[in-house]
DSSP file (Angstrom, degrees, kcal/mol; ACC not computed):
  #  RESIDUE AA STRUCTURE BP1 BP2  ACC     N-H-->O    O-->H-N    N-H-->O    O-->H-N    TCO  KAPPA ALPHA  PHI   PSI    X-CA   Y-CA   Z-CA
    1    1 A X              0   0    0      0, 0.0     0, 0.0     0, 0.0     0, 0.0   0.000 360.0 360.0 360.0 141.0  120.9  130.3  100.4
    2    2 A X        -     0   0    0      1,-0.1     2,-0.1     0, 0.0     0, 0.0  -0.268 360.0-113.2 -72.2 139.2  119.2  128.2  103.0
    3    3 A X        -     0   0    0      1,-0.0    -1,-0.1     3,-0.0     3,-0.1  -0.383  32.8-112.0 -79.9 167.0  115.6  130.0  104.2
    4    4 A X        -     0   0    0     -2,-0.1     2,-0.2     0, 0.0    -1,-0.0  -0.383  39.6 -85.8 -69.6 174.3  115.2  131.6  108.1
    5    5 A X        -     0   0    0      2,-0.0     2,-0.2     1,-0.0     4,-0.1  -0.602  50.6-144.2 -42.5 136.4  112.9  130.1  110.8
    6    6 A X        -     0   0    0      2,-0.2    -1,-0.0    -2,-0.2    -3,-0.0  -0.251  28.6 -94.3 -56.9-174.8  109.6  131.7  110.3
    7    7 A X  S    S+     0   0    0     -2,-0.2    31,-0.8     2,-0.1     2,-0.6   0.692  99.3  93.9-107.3 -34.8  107.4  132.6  113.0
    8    8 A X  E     -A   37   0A   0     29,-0.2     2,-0.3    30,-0.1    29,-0.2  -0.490  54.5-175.9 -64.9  90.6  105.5  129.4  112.7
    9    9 A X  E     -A   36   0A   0     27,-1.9    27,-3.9    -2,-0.6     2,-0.5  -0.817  25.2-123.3-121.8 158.1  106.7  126.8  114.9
   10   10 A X  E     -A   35   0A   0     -2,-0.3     2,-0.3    25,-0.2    25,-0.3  -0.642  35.9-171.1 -77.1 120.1  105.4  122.6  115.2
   11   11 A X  E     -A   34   0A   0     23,-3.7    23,-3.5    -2,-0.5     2,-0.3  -0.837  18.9-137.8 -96.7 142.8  104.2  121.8  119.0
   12   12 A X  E     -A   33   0A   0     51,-0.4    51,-1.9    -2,-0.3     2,-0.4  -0.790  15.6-155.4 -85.1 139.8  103.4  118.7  120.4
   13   13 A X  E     -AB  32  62A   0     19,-2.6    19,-2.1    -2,-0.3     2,-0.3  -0.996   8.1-157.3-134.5 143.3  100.4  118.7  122.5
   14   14 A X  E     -AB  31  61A   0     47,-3.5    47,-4.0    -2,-0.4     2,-0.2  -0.815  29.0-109.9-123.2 151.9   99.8  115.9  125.4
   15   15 A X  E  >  - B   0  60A   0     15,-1.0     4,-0.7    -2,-0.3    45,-0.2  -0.458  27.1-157.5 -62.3 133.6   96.8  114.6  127.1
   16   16 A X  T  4 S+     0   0    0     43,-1.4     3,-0.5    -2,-0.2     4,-0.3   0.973  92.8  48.3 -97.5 -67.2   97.1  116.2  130.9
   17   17 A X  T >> S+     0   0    0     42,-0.2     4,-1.7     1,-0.2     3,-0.7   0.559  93.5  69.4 -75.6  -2.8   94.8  113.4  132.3
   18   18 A X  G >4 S+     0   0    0      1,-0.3     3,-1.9     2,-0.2    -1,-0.2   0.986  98.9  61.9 -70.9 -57.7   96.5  109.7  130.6
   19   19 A X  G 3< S+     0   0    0     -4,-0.7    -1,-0.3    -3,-0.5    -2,-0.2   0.626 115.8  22.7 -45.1 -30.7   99.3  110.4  133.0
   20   20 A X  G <4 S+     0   0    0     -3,-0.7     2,-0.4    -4,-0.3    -1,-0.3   0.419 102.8  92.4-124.4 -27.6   97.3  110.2  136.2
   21   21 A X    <<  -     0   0    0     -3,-1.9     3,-0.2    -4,-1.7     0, 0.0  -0.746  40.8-179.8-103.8 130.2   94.2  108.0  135.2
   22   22 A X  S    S+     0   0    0     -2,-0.4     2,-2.5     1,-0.2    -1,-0.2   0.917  74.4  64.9 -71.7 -57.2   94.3  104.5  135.7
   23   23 A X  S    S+     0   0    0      2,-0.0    -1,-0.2    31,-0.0     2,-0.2  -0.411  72.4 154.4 -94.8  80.0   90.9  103.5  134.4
   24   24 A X        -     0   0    0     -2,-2.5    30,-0.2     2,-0.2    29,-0.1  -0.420  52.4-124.0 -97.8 167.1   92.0  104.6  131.1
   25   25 A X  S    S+     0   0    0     28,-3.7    -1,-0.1    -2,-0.2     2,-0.1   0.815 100.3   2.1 -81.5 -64.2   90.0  102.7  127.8
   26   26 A X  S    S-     0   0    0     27,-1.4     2,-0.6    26,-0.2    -2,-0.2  -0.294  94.9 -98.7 -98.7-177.9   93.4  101.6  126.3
   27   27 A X  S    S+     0   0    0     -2,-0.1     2,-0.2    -3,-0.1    -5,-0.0  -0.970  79.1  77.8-131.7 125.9   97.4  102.3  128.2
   28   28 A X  S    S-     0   0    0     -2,-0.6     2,-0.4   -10,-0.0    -2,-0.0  -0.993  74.5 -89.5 171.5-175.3   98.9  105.4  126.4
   29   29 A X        -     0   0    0     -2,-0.2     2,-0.7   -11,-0.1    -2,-0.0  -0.998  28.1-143.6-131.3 125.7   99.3  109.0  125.8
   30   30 A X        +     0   0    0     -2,-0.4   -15,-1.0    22,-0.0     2,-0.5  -0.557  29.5 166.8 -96.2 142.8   97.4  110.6  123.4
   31   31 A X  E     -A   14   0A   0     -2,-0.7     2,-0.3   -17,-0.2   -17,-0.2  -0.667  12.9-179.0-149.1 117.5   99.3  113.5  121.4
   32   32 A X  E     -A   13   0A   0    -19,-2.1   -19,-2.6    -2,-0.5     2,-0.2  -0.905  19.8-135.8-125.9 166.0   98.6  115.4  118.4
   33   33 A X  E     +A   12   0A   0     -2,-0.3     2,-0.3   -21,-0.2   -21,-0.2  -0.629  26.6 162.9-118.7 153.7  100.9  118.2  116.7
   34   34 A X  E     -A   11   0A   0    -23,-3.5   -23,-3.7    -2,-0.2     2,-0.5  -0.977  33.6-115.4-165.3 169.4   99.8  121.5  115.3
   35   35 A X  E     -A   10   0A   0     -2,-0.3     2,-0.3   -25,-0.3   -25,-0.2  -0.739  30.1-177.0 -96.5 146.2  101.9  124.9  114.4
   36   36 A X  E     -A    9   0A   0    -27,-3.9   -27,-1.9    -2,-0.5     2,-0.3  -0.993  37.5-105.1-133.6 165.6  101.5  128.4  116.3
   37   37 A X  E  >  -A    8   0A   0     -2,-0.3     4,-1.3   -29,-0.2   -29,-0.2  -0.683  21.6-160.6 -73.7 143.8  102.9  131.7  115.8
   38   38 A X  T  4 S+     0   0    0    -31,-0.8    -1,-0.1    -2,-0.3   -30,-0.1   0.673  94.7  54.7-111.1 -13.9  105.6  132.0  118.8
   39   39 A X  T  4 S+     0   0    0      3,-0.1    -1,-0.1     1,-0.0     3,-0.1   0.767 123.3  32.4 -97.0 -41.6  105.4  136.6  118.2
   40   40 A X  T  4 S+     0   0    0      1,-0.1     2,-0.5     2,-0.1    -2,-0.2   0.998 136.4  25.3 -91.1 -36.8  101.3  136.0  118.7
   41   41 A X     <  +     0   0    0     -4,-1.3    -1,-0.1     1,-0.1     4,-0.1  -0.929  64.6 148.3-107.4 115.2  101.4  132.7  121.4
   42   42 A X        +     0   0    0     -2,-0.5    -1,-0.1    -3,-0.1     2,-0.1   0.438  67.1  75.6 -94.7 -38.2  105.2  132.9  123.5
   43   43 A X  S    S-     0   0    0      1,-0.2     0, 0.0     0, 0.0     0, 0.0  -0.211 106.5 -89.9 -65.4 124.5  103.0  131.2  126.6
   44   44 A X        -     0   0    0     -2,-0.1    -1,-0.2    -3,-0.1    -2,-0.1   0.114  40.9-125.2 -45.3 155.7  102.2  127.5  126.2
   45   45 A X        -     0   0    0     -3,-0.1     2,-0.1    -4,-0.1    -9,-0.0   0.228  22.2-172.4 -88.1-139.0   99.2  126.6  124.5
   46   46 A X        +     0   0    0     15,-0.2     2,-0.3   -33,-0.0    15,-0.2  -0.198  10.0 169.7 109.8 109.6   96.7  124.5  125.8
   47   47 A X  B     -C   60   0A   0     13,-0.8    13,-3.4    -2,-0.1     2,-0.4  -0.761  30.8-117.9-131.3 147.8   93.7  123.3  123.6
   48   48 A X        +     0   0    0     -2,-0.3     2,-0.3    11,-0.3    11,-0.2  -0.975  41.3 161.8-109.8 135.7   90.9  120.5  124.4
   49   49 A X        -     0   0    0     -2,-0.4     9,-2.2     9,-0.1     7,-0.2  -0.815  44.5 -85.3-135.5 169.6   90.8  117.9  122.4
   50   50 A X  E     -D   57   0B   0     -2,-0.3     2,-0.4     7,-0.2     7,-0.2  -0.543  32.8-161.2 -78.6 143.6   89.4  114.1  122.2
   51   51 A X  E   > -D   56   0B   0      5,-2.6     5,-0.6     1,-0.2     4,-0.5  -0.824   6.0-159.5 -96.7 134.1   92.0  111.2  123.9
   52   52 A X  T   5S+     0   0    0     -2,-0.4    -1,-0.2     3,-0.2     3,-0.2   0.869  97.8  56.8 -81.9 -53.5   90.9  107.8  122.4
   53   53 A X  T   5S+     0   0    0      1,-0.3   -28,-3.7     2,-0.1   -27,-1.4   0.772 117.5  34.3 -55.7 -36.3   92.7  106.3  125.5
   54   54 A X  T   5S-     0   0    0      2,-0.3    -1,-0.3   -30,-0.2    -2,-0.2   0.762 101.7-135.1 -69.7 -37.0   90.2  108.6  127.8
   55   55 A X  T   5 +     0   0    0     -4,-0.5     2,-0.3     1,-0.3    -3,-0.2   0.772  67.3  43.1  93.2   3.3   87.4  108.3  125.7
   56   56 A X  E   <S-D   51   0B   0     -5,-0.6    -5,-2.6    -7,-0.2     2,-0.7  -0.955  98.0 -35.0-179.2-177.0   86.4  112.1  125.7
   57   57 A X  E     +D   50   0B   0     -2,-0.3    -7,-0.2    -7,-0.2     2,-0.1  -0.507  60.4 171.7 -78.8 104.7   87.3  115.5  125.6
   58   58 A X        -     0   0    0     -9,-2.2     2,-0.5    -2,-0.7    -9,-0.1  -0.335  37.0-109.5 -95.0 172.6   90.6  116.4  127.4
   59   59 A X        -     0   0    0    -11,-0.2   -43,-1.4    -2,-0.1   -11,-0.3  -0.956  29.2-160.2-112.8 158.3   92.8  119.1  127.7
   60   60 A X  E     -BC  15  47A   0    -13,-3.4   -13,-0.8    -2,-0.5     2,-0.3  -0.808   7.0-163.7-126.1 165.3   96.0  118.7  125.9
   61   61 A X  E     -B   14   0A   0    -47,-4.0   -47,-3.5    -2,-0.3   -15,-0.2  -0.998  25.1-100.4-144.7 142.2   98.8  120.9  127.0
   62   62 A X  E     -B   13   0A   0     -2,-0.3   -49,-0.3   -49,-0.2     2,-0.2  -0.380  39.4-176.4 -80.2 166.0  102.1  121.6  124.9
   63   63 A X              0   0    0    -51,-1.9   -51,-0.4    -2,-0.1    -1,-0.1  -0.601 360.0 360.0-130.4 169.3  104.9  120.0  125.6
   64   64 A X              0   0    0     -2,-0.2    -2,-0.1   -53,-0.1   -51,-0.1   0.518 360.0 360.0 -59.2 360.0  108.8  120.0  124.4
């Protein structure tokens, strides 16, 4: 028999400022993936993390 969903589910998380910033290094989106528990986190996450296209320390926000 096929297992359930567990608790644990993969997000994407996007760079909040690439959308907005012109004078960006490179033209892009930066996005990295990570799991959470969806019973301890239901609210979207939010993290900062480094954008190569910014060049620094962003906040990344999850996405769909």
């Amino acid at each position: 028999m096929a297992k359930a969903k567990g608790t644990r589910l993969v997000i994407t998380l996007e760079c909040t400022e690439c959308r907005s910033n012109d004078n960006q290094r490179k033209s892009g989106v930066s996005r990295y993936t990570t799991k959470k528990n969806r019973k301890n986190t239901p609210d979207r996450l939010e993290l900062k993390k480094f954008c190569k296209y910014c060049n620094q320390h962003t906040s990344h926000k999850e996405i769909k």
